[in-house]
Residue frames as a rotation matrix with the C-alpha (Angstrom) as fourth column:
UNK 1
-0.913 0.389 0.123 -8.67
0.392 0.920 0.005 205.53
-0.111 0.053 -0.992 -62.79
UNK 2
0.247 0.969 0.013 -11.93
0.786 -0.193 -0.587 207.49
-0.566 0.156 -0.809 -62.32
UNK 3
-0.912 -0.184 -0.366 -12.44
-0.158 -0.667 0.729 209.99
-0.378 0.722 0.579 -65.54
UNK 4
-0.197 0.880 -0.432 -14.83
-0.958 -0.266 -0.105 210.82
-0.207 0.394 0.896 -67.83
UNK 5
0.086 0.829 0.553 -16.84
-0.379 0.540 -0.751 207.79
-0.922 -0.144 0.360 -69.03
UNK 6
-0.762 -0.354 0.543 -15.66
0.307 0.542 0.783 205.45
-0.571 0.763 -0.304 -72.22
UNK 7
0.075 0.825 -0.560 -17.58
-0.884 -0.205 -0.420 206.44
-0.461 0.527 0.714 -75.47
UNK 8
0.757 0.479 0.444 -19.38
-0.003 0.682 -0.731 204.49
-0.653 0.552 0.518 -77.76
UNK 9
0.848 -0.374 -0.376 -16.75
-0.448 -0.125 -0.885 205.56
0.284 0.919 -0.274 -80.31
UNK 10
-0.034 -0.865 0.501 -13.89
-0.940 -0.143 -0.310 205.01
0.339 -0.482 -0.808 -78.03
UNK 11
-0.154 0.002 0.988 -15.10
-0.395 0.916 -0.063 201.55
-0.906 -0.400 -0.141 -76.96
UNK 12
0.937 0.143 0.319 -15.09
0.138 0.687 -0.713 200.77
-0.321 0.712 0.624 -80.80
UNK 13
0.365 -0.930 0.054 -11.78
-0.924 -0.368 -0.098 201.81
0.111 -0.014 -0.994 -80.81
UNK 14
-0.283 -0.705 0.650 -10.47
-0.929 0.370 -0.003 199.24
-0.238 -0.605 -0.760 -78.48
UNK 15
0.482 0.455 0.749 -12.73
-0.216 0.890 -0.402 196.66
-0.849 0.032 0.527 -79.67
UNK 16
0.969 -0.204 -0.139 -11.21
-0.087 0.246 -0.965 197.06
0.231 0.948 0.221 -83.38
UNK 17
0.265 -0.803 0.534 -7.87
-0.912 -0.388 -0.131 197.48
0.312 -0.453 -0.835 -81.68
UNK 18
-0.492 -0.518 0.700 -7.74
-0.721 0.693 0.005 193.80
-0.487 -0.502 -0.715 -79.72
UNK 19
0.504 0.713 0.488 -9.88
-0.149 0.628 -0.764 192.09
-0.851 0.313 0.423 -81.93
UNK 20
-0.667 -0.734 0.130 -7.40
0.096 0.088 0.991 192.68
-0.739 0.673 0.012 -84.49
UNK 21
-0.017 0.805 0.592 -10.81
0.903 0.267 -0.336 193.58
-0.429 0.529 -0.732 -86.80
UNK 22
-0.635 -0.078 0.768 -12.17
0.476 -0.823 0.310 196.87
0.608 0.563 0.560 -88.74
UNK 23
-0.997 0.059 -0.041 -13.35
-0.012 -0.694 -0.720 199.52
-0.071 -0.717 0.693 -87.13
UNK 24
-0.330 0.907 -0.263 -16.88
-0.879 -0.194 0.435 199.12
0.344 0.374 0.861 -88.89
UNK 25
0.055 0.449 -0.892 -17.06
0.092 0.887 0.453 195.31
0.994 -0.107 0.007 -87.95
UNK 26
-0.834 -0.234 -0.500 -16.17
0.533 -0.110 -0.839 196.33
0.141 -0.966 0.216 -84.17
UNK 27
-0.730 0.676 -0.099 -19.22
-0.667 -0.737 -0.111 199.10
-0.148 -0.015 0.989 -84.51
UNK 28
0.028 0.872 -0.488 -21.55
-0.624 0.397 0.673 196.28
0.781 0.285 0.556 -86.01
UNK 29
-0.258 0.000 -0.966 -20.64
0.366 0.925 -0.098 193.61
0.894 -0.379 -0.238 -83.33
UNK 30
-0.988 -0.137 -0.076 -20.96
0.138 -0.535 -0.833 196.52
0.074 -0.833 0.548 -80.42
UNK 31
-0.592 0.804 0.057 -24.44
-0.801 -0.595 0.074 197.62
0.093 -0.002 0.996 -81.95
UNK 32
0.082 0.394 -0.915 -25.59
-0.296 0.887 0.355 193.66
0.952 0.242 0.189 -81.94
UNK 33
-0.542 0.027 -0.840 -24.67
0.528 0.789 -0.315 192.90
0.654 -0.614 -0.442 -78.46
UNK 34
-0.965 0.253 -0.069 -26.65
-0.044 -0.416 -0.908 195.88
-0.258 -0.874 0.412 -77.13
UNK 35
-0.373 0.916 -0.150 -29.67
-0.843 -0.266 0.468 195.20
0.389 0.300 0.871 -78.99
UNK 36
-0.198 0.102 -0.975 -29.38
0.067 0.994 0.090 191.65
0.978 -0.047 -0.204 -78.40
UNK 37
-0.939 0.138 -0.315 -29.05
0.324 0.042 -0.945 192.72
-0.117 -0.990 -0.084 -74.02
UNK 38
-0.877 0.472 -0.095 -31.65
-0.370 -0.787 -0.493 195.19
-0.307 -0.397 0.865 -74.39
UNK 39
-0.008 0.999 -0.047 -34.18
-0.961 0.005 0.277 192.80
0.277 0.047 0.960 -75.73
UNK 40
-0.295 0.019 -0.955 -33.51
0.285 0.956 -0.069 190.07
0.912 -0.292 -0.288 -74.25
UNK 41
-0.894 -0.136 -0.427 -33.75
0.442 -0.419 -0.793 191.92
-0.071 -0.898 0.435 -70.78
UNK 42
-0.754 0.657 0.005 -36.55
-0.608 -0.694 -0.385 193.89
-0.250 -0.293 0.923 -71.65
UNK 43
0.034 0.759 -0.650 -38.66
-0.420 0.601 0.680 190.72
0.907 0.249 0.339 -72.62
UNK 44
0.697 0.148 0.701 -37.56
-0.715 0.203 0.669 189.58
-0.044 -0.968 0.248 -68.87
UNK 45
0.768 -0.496 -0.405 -34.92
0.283 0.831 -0.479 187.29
0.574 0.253 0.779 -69.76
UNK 46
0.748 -0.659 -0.080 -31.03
-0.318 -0.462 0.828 187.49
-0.583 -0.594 -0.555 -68.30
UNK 47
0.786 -0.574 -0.230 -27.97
0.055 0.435 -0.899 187.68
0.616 0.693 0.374 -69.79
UNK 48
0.716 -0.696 0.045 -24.68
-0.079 -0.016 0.997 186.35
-0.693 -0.717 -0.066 -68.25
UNK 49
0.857 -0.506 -0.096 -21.57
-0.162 -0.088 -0.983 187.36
0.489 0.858 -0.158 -69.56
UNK 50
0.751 -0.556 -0.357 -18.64
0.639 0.748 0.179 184.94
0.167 -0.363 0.917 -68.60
UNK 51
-0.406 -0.898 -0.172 -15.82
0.909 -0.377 -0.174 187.25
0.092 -0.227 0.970 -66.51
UNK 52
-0.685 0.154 0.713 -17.80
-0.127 -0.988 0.091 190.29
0.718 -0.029 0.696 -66.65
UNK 53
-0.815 0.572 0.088 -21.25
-0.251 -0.212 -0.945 189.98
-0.522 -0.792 0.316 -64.93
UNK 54
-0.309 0.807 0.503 -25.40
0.951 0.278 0.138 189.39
-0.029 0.521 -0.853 -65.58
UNK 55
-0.740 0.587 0.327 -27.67
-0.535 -0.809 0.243 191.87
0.407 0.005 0.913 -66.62
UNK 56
-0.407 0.883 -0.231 -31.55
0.910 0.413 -0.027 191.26
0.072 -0.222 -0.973 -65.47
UNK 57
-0.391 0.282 0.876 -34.19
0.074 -0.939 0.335 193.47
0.917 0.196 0.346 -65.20
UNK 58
-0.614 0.305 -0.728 -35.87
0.776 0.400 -0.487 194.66
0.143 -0.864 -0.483 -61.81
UNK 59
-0.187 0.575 0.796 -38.71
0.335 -0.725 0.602 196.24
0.923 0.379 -0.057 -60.74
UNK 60
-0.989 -0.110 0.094 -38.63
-0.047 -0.368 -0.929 198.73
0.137 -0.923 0.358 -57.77
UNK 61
0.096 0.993 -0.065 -42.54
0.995 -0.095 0.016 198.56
0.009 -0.066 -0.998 -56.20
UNK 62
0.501 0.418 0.758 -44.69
-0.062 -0.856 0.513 201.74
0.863 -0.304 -0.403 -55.73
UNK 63
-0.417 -0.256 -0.872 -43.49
0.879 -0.356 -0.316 204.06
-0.230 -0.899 0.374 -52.62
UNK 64
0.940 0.266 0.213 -44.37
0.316 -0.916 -0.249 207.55
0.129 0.301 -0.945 -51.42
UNK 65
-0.529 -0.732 0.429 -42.37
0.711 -0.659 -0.247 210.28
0.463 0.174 0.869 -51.87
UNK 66
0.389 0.289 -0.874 -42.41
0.633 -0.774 0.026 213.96
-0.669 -0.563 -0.484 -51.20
UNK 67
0.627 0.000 0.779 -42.60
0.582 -0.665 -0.468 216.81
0.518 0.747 -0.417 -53.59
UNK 68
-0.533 -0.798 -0.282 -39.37
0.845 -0.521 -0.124 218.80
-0.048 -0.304 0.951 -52.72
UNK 69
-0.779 0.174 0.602 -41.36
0.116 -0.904 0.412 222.28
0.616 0.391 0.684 -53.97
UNK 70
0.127 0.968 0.216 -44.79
-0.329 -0.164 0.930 221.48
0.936 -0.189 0.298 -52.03
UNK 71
-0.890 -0.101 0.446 -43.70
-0.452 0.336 -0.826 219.09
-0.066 -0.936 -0.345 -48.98
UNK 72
0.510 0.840 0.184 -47.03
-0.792 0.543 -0.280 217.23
-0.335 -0.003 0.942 -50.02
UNK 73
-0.290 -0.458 0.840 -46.77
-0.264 0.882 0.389 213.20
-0.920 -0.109 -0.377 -50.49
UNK 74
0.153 0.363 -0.919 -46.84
-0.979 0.185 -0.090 211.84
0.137 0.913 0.384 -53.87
UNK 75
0.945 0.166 0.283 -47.41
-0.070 0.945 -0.320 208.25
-0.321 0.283 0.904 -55.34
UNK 76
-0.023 -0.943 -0.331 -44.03
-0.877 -0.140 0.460 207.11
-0.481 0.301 -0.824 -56.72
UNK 77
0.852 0.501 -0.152 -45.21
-0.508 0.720 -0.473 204.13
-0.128 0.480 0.868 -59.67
UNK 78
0.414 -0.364 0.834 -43.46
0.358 0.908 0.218 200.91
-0.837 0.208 0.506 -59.93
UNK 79
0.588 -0.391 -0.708 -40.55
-0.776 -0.518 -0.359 201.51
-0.227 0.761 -0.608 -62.54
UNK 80
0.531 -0.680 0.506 -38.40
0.618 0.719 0.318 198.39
-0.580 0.144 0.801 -64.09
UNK 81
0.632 -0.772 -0.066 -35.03
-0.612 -0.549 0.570 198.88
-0.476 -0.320 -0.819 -64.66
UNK 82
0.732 -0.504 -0.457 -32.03
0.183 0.793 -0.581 197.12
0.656 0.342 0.673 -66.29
UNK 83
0.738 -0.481 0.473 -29.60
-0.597 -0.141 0.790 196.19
-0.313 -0.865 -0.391 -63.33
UNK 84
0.378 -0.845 -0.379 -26.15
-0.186 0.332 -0.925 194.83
0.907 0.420 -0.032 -63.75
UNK 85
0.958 -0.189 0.218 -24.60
-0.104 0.480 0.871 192.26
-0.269 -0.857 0.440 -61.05
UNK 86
0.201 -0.965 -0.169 -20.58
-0.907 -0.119 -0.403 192.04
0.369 0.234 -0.899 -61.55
UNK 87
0.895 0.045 -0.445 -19.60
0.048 0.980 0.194 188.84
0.444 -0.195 0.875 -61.46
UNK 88
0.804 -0.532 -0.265 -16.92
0.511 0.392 0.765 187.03
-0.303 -0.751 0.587 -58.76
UNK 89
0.197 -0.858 0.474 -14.11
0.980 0.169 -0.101 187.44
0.006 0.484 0.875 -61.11
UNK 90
0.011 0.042 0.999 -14.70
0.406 -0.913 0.034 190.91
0.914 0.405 -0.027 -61.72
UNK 91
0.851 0.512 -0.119 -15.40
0.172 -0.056 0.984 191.48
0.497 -0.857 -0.136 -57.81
UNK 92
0.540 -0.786 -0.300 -12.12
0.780 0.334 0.529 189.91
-0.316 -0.520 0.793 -56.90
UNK 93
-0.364 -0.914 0.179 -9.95
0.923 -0.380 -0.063 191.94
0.125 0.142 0.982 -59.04
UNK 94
0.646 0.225 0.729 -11.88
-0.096 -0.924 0.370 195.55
0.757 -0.309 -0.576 -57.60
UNK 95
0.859 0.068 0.508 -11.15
-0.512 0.077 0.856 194.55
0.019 -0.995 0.101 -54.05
């Protein structure tokens, strides 16, 4: 179960594979739904994706830190993020 991480190429595989589609239309529909998250999300929106889960974006506030090399405190700026919530369905069948 845990292994190396699904490529991009490999996850057009499987998409042309159960879609019953071409490998090139499985590549265009893959490259459309991540532009489509990534700017929808990065304009602040959310996307929910029925059985799977939402994206959203979040922003972590400022904190200090500590330079590992110096042991002096640093500023640590406010950084937004694209988080991913797993929906119920998906929840249930981990656990």
């Amino acid at each position: 179960m845990a292994g190396k991480p699904m490529t991009k190429a490999e996850m057009i595989d499987k998409i042309a594979s159960k879609a019953d589609i071409s490998k090139r239309a499985a590549k265009d529909a893959l490259e459309a739904f991540v532009e489509i998250c990534r700017d929808e999300v990065m304009a602040g929106g959310t996307i929910r994706v029925a059985g799977l889960g939402t994206f959203s974006l979040k922003e972590s506030a400022p904190r200090q830190g500590v330079n590992p090399a110096t042991r002096k405190p640093i500023e640590i700026t406010a950084k937004k993020r694209m988080a991913f919530k797993m929906s119920a369905q998906v929840r249930d069948m981990l656990n």
